[in-house]
C-alpha positions as CSV (number, residue, x, y, z in Angstrom):
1,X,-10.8,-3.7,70.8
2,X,-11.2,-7.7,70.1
3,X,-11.8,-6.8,66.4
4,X,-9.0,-4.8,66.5
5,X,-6.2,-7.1,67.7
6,X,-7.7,-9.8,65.7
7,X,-6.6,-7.4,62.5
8,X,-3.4,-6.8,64.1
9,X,-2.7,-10.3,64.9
10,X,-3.9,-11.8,60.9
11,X,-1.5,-8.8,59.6
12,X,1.2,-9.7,61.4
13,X,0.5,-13.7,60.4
14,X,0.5,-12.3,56.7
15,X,3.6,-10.4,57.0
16,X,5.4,-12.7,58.8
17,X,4.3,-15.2,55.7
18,X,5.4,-12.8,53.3
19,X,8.6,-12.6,55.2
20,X,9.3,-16.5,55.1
21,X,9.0,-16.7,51.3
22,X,10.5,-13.7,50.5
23,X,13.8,-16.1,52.2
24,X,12.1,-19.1,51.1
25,X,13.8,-19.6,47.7
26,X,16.4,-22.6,46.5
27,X,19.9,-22.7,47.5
28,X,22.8,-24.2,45.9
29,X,26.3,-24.7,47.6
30,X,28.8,-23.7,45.4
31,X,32.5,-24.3,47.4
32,X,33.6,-25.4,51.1
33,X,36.9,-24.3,53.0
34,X,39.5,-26.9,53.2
35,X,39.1,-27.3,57.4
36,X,34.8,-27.5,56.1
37,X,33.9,-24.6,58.2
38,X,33.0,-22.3,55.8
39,X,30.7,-22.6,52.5
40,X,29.3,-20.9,49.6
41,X,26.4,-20.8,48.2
42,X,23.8,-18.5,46.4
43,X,19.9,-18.3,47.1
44,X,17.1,-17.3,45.4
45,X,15.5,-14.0,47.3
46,X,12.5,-12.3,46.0
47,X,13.2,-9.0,45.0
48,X,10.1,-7.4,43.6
49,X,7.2,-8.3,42.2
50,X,5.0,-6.2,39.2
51,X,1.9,-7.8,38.5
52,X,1.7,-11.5,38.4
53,X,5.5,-11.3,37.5
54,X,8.1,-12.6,40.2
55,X,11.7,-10.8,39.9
56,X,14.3,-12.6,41.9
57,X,18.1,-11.6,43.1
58,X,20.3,-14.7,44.2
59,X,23.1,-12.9,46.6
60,X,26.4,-15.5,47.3
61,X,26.6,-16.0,50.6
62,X,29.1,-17.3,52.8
63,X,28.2,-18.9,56.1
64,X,29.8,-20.5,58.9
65,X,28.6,-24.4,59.3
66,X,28.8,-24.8,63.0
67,X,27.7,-21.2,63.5
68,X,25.2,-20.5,60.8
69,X,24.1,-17.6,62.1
70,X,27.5,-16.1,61.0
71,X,27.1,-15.3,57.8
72,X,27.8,-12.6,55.3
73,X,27.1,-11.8,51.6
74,X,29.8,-11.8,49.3
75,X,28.5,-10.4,46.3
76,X,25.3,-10.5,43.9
77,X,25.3,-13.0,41.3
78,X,23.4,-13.0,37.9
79,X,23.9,-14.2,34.6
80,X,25.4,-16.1,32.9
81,X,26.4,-17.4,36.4
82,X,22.6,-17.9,36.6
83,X,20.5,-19.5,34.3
84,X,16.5,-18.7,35.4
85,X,14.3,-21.6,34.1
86,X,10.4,-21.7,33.3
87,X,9.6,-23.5,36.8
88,X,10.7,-20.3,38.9
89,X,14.2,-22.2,40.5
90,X,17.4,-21.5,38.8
91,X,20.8,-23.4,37.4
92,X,24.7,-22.5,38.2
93,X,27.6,-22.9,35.7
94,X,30.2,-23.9,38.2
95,X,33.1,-26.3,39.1
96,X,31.6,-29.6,39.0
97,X,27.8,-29.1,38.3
98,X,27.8,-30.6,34.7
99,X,31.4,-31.9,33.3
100,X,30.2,-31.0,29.8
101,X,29.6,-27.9,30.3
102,X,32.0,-24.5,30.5
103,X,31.9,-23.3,34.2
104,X,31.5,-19.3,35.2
105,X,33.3,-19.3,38.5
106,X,35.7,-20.9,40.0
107,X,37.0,-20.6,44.1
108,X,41.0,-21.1,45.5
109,X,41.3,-21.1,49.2
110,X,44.2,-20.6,51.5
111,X,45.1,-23.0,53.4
112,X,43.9,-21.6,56.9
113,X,40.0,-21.4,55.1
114,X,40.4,-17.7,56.0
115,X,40.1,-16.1,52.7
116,X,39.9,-17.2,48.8
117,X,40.0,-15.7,45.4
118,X,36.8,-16.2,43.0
119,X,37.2,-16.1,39.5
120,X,33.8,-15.0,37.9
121,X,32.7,-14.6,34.4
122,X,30.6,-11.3,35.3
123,X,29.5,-10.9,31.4
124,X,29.8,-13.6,28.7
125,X,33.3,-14.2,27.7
126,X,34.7,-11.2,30.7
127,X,35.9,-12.6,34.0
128,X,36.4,-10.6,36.9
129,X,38.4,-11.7,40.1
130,X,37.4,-11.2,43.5
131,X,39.7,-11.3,47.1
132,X,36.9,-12.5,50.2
133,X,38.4,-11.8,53.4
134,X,36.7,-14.3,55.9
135,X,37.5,-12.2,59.2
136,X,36.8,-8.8,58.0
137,X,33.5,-10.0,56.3
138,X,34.8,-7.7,52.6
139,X,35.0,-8.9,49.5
140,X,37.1,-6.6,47.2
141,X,37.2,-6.7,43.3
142,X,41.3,-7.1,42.3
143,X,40.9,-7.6,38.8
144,X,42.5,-4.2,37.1
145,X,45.5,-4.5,40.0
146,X,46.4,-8.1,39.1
147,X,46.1,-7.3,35.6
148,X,48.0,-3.9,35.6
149,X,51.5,-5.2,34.9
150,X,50.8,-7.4,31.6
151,X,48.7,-4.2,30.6
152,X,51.7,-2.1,30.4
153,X,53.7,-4.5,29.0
154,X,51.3,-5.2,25.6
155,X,49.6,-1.5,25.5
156,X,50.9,-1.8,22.1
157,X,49.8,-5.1,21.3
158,X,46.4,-7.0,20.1
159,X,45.5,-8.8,23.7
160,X,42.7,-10.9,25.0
161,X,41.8,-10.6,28.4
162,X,44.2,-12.5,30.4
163,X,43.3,-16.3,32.0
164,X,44.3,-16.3,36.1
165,X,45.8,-19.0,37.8
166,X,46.5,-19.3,41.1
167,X,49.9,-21.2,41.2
168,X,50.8,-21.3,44.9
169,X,50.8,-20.2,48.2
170,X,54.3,-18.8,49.0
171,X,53.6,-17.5,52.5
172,X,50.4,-17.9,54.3
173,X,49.3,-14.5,53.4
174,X,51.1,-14.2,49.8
175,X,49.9,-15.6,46.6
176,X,51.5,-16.1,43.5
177,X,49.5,-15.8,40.3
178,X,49.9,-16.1,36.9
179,X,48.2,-13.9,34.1
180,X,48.2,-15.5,30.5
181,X,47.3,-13.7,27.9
182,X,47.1,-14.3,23.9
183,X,48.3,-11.3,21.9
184,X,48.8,-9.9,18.2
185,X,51.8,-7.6,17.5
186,X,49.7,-5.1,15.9
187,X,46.3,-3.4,17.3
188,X,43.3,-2.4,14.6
189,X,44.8,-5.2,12.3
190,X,44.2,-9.2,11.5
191,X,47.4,-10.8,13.3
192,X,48.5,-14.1,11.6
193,X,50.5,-15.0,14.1
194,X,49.6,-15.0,17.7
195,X,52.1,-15.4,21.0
196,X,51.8,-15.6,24.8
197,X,52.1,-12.4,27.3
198,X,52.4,-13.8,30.4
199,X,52.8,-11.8,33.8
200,X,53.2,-13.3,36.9
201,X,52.1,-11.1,40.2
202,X,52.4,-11.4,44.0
203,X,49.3,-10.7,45.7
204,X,49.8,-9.7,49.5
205,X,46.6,-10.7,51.2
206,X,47.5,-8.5,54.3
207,X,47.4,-5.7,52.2
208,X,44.8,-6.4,49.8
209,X,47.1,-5.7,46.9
210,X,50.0,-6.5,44.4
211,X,53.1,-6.3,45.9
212,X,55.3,-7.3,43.3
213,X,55.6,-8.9,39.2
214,X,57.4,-10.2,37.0
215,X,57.0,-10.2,33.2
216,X,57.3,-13.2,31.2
217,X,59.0,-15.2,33.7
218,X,59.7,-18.8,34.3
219,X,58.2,-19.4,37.6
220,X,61.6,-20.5,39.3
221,X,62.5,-16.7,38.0
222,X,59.3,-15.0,39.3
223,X,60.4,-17.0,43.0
224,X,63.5,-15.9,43.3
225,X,61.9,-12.0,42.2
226,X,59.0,-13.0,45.2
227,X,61.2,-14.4,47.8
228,X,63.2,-10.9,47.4
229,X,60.4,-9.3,48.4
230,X,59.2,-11.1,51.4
231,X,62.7,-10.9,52.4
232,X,62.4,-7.1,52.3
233,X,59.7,-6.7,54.3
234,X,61.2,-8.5,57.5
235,X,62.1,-6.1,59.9
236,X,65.6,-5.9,61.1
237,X,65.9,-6.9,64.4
238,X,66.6,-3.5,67.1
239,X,70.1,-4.4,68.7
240,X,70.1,-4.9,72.4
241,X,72.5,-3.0,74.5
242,X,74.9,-6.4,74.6
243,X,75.4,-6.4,71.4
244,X,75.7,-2.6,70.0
245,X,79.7,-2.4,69.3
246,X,81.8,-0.4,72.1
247,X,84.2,2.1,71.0
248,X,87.7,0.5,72.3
């Protein structure tokens, strides 16, 4: 019986060990929240190992400073986002890590540190943009919606893939965004000459969609085309009994 909970008790040492440093790999914080609740960062997890040979994963994770056992993952990361090196830890191309260098991802936060777009370069040279919704703990790929409207427009054009820029906030929940793309007139062929495509979209963070665009617009233009919208979707107010009109 001794010998027997003395095997128990080393195997659950040993897989309690194993536990710890399958967690037990680096971290790097990548972006805060404007109120500096909230922060992102990725960490090195084992996932597997064949042989002698180590595989890692390195989830993004976001996690509540005061609370940190809030916490949720937002997505898998991997190259070139991650660079592996020789010594087992692992590099980031982001927003200030190295000045000289390009970065792969970039963060824009609302205001109220509820929820952000990321901009990620998911292969070389092909970015893909993400909506994290803090309270609902879902992160939700938007990149074909926001890019739907200049697609239309040059689906008979040469185009690359479009850069995106947030440009404001027009209501808590609304962001305006801008979609630049550079374009040839003529598909299969050299261009000479290349021009702008721009689209500008209206991305309703309640719905977790695009709402409305506008097509090579100024942005005092795409606004005025915004502000329409929000204006439609206030409800008109239900007359009370005082002031519904009496037949005279």
């Amino acid at each position: 019986m001794k010998t027997s909970l003395k095997c128990f008790s080393a195997f659950l040492l040993l897989f309690t060990l194993w536990a710890s440093l399958a967690r037990a790999g680096q971290q790097v914080y990548l972006s805060t929240s404007p109120n500096e609740r909230y922060r992102v960062y990725i960490e090195q997890v084992i996932d597997r190992r064949v042989g002698d040979r180590i595989f890692f994963r390195y989830p993004m994770m976001l996690v509540n400073v005061r609370r940190p056992d809030h916490h949720f993952q937002i997505m898998d990361a991997g190259t070139p986002l991650i660079q592996e090196t020789d010594r087992g830890t692992f590099k980031v191309k982001w927003d200030g890590s190295d000045p000289t260098q390009p970065t792969s991802i970039h963060f824009d936060w609302a205001e109220d540190s509820l929820k952000f777009f990321i901009r990620l370069e998911a292969i070389e040279g092909i970015w893909k943009t993400y909506f994290v919704d803090i309270n609902s703990g879902k992160t939700t790929e938007i990149t074909a919606d926001l890019e739907k409207a200049l697609v239309d427009e040059v689906k008979d054009e040469d185009c690359q893939q479009p850069q995106v820029e947030l440009i404001q906030w027009t209501k808590p929940y609304l962001a305006f965004i801008k979609l630049t793309s550079v374009c040839g007139a003529q598909k299969d062929m050299i261009n000479d000459k290349l021009f702008y495509e721009k689209a500008s979209v209206l991305f309703d963070t309640e719905k977790g969609q695009v709402v409305s665009h506008c097509v090579n617009c100024k942005d005092p233009k795409s606004l005025k085309v915004f502000d329409k919208y929000y204006i439609g979707t206030i409800p008109t107010p239900t007359p009370t009994p005082e002031e519904t009109p009496v037949a005279q």
